[in-house]
MILOKE-365056 format. One line per field, with one value per residue (C-alpha): y, x, z; residue number from 0. Coordinates in steps of 0.1 Angstrom, whole numbers. Last residue first. Example, Ala and Ser with C-alpha at 12.3 -4.5 7.8 and 13.67 -1.06 7.14 Angstrom:
2
Y = (-11;-45)
X = (137;123)
Z = (71;78)
seq = (1;0)
***
This chain:
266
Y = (226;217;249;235;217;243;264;235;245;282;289;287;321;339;352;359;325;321;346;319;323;335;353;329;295;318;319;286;274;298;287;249;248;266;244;212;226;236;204;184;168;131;125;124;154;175;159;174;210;208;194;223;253;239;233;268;284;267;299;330;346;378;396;422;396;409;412;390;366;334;330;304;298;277;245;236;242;272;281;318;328;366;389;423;453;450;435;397;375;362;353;320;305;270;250;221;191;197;187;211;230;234;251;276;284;286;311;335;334;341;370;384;387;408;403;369;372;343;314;285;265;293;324;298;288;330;335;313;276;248;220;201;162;167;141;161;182;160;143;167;195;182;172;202;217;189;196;234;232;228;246;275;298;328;324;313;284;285;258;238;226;217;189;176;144;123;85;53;49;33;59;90;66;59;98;103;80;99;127;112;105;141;160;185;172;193;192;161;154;123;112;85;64;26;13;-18;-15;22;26;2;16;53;46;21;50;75;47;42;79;84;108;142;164;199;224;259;270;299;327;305;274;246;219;199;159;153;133;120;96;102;88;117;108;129;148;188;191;161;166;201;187;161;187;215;187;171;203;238;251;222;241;208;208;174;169;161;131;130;99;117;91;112;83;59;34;0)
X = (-38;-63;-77;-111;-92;-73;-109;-123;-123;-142;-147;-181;-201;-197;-239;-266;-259;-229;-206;-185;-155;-128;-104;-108;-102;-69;-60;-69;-46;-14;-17;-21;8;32;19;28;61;69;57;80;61;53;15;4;21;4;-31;-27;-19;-42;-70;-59;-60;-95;-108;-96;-109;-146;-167;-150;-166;-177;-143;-118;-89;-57;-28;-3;24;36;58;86;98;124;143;116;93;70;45;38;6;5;-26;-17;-43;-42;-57;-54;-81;-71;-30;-34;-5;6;22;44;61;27;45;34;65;56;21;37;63;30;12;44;43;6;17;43;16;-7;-41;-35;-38;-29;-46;-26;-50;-82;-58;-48;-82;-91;-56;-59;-49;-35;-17;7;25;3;-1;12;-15;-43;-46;-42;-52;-82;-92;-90;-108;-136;-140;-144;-170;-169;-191;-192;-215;-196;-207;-173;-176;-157;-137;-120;-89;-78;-49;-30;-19;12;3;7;-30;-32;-23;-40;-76;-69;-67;-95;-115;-106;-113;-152;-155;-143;-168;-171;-145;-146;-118;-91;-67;-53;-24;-11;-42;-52;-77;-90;-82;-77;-115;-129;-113;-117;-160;-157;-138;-168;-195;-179;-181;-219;-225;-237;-267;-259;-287;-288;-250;-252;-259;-237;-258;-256;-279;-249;-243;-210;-185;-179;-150;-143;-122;-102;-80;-57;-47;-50;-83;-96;-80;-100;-132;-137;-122;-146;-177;-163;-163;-168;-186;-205;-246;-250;-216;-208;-183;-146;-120;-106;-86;-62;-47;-20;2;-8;21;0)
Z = (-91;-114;-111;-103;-75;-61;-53;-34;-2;-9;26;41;57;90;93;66;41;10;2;-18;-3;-29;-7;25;2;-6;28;34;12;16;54;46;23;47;71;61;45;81;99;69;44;41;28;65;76;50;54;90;82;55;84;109;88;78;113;120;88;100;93;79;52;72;49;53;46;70;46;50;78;89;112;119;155;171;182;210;186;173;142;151;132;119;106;95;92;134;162;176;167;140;152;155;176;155;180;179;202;227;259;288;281;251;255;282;250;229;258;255;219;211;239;217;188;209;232;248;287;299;320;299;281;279;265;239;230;228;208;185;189;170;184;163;173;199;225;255;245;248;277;304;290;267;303;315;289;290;326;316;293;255;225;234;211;200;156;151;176;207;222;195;206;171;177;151;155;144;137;157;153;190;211;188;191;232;234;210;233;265;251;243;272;293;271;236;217;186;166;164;135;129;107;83;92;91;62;79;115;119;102;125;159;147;144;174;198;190;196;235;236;232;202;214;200;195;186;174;168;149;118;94;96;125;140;152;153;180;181;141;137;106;73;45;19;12;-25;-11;-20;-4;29;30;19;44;70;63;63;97;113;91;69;58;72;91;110;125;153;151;157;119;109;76;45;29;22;-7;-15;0)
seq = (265;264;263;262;261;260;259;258;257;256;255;254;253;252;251;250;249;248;247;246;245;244;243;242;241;240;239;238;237;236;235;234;233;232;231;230;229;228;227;226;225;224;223;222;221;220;219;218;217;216;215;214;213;212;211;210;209;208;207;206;205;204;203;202;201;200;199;198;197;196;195;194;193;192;191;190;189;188;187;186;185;184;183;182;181;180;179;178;177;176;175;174;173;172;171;170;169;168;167;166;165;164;163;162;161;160;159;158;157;156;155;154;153;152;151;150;149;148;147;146;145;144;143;142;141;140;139;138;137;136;135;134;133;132;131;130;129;128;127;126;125;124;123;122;121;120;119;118;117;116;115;114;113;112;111;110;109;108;107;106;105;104;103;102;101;100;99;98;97;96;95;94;93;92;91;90;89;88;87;86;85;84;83;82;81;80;79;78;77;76;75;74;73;72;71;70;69;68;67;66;65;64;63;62;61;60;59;58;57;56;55;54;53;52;51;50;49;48;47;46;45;44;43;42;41;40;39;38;37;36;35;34;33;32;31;30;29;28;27;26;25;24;23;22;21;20;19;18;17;16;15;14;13;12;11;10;9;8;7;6;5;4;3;2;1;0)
***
């Protein structure tokens, strides 16, 4: 079996396909992966909000990864919404026994505000999570959450990340989207140093699921064989340009444009 690039993603459902399973599904696809799911959670979602979440039990969670890592294995997983203590747990047993590098999204708070995890589940995504991050990917609210910070300028997405290190992720990727200014900058750091990644701020509403994107072409990336850095170099210049040609789709944060590389043939 020569095909690398095959992604296990640990996420809930979003109904309007902006983000969550849907964004990642499309997001491996574009970039030549092959996508499989363990879905967490079933939301009643469109760009305007979060209007009904209805959880899978845990022990179903584990037997979705356990089947799909049995048959078709995974070069990678990448977690999102994990919205309890169980069903942590079982993407913690699901990382442990793929073998694979993760990525982890510690999805917190949804575009649209709602919150989508309490604070046992944070702790727990604390405890068992980062330490099993082969790339963890917060913005400046989820980072402010982790490590009790104040995260308001580019200096403090570093402070938090070196916190982040030291509590064993062996990456981050500190979103700079919600920090102020005309130029937006992520800080990709290890223990051996920092790249950033820097442009324009997109004036745009057509937001909704660029951190489960950024995540998933980060992840597809490590599964097909590139380095961290050439993982996310790809996945920045991807979403960014799935940001510029967004569809304008719904009232509220609209979809990204996933797809836009493969109607170029690119």
């Amino acid at each position: 079996m020569n095909f690398k690039g095959r992604v296990l993603v640990i996420a809930g459902s979003d109904s309007g396909a902006g983000a969550g399973i849907q964004a990642d599904i499309k997001t491996v696809m574009a970039l030549g992966g092959y996508a499989t799911t363990a879905i967490t959670a079933i939301t009643a979602q469109n760009t305007l909000g979060v209007f009904g979440v209805h959880p899978i039990p845990a022990e179903m969670v584990l037997a979705q990864g356990r089947v799909v890592l049995s048959d078709i294995g995974a070069d990678a997983i990448k977690t999102g919404m994990l919205a309890s203590v169980e069903v942590i747990e079982a993407a913690a047993a699901l990382i442990d026994e793929a073998g694979a590098p993760a990525v982890i999204d510690p999805v917190m708070v949804a575009t649209s505000g709602a919150h989508l995890v309490g604070p046992r589940a944070v702790a727990a995504l604390k405890s068992l999570l980062i330490g099993r991050a082969a790339l963890l990917t917060p913005n400046a609210p989820e980072a402010a959450a982790l490590t009790g910070l104040a995260v308001k300028a580019t200096d403090d997405l570093r402070r938090a990340g070196e916190v982040l290190l030291n509590a064993g992720a062996k990456a981050v990727l500190m979103k700079g989207g919600h920090i102020d200014g005309d130029t937006l900058t992520d800080v990709l750091m290890t223990p051996a140093g920092e790249t950033t990644f820097s442009g324009p701020r997109i004036e745009t509403r057509n937001t909704h699921g660029t951190g489960c994107s950024l995540a998933s072409a980060c992840a597809v990336g490590l599964a097909q064989g590139l380095s961290l850095e050439e993982a996310v170099a790809r996945a920045w210049a991807y979403v960014a340009e799935a940001i510029r040609r967004a569809p304008d789709l719904g009232a509220g944060a609209g979809p990204l444009d996933h797809g836009w590389m493969l109607r170029e043939g690119a």
